[in-house]
C-alpha positions in Angstrom: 28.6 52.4 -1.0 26.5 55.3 0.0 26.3 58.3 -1.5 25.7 61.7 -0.7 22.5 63.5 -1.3 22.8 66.0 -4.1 21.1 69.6 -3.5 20.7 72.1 -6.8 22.1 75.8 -6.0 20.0 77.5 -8.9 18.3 75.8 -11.7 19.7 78.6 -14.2 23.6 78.0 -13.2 23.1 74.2 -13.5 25.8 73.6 -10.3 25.2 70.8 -7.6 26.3 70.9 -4.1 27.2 67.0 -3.1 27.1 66.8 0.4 31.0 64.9 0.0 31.7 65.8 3.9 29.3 63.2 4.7 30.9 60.4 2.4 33.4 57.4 3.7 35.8 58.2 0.6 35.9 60.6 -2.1 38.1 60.4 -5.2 39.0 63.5 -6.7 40.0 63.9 -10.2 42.1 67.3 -11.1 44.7 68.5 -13.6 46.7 69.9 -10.8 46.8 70.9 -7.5 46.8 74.6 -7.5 44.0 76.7 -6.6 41.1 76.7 -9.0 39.3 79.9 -10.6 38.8 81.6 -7.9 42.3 81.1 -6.3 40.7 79.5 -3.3 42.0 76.2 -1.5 39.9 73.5 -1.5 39.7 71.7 2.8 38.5 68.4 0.5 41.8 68.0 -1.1 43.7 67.9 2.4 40.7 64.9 4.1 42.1 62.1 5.3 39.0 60.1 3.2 39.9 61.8 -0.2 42.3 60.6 -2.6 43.1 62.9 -5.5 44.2 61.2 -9.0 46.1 63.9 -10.7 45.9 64.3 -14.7 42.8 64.7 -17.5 39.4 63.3 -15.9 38.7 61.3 -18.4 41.8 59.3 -19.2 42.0 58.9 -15.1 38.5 57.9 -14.8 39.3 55.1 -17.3 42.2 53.7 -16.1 40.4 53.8 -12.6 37.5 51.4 -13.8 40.1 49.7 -15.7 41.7 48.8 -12.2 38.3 48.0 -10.5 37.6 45.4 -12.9 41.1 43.8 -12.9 40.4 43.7 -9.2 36.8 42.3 -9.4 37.8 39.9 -11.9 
């Protein structure tokens, strides 16, 4: 796995930019798929390398893991 490097916009706003153009697969985690606060699309969401799991971050985040260890044994 390889992941992007991170870059920090402003030290005051507390928002990183991750370079996720540059990454094999991304996994997005979202309540929905409309438009966010500012009303603007998001060109990730529509990738062919990102797969979106839909629903509260953290209950998807678990059941994610959850999955990876089934798999891993």
């Amino acid at each position: 796995m390889c992941l992007s490097p991170i870059k920090l916009i402003s030290p005051k706003r507390l928002m990183l930019w991750i370079q996720v153009w540059h990454a094999k697969e991304v996994i997005v985690m979202k309540r929905s798929l409309r438009p966010g606060y500012a009303g603007v699309d998001n060109p990730l969401f529509v990738r062919d390398n990102t797969d979106m799991f839909l629903g509260d971050a953290k209950v998807m985040s678990e059941k994610l893991f959850a999955r990876i260890q089934e798999k891993m044994g």
